[in-house]
C-alpha positions in Angstrom: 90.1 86.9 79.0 87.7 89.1 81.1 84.4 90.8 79.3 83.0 93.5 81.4 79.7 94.3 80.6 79.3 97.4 82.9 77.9 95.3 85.6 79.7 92.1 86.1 83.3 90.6 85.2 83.3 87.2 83.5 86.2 85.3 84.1 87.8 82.7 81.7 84.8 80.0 81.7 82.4 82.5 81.6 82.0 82.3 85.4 80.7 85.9 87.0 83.7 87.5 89.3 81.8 90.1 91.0 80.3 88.0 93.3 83.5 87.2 94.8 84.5 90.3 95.1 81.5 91.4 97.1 81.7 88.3 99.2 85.4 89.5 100.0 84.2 93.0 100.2 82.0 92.1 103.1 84.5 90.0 104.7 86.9 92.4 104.8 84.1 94.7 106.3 83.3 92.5 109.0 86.8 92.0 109.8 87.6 95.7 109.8 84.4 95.7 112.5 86.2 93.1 115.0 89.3 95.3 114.5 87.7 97.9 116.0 85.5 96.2 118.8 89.1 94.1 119.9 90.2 97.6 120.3 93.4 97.0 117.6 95.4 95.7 120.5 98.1 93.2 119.8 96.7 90.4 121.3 97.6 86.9 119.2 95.4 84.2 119.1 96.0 80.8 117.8 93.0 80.6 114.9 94.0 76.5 114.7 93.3 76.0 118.2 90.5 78.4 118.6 88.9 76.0 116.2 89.6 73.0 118.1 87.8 74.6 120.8 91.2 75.7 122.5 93.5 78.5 123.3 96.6 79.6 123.0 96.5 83.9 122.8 99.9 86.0 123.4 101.0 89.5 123.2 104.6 87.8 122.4 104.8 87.7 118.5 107.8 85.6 119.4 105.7 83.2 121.3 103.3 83.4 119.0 105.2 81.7 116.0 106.6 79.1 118.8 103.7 78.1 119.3 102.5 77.8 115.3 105.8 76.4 114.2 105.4 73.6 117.0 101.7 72.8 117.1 100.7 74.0 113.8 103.8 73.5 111.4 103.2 74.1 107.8 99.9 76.3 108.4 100.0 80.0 108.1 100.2 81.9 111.1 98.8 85.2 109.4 96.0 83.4 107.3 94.4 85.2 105.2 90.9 85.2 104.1 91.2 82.3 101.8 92.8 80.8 104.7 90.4 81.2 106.6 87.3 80.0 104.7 89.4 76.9 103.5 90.1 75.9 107.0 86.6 77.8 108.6 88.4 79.6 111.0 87.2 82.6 112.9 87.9 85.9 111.9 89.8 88.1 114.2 89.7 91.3 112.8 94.0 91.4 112.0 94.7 93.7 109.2 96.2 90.8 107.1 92.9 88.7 106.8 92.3 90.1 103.6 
């Protein structure tokens, strides 16, 4: 059950919702940002190995989910932004890391 008292959402246990809804608010924000600064351009990069501190990046979306189904199996090519903080990868500004 949800009470709304005109300012915040409380969720189930009481907990308050909105904050998480700004935090993604922003997040989506600053990923809409790097959209624009990568110049949208098709460019894939591997947001597992970027983390590891190396990289795999491809304008084949072909070679793209070779390379995640081989090195990366069972991890989400797309992630998105629950992804991403659980794992604390890097945004890349893709529209799906929402």
């Amino acid at each position: 059950m949800q009470i709304n008292d005109g300012k915040n959402v409380l969720g189930p246990n009481g907990e308050v919702e909105v904050e998480v809804e700004k935090a993604s608010m922003k997040a989506k924000f600053e990923a809409d940002e790097l959209h624009k600064l990568n110049g949208g351009n098709g460019l894939l990069k591997c947001y597992y190995c970027e983390k590891g501190g190396n990289s795999f990046q491809t304008n084949s979306e072909i070679g793209y989910h070779k390379h995640g189904s081989s090195k990366h199996p069972n991890k989400s090519l797309y992630p998105n932004l629950a992804t991403i903080e659980k794992y604390s990868l890097r945004l890349q500004g893709k529209d799906w890391e929402v």
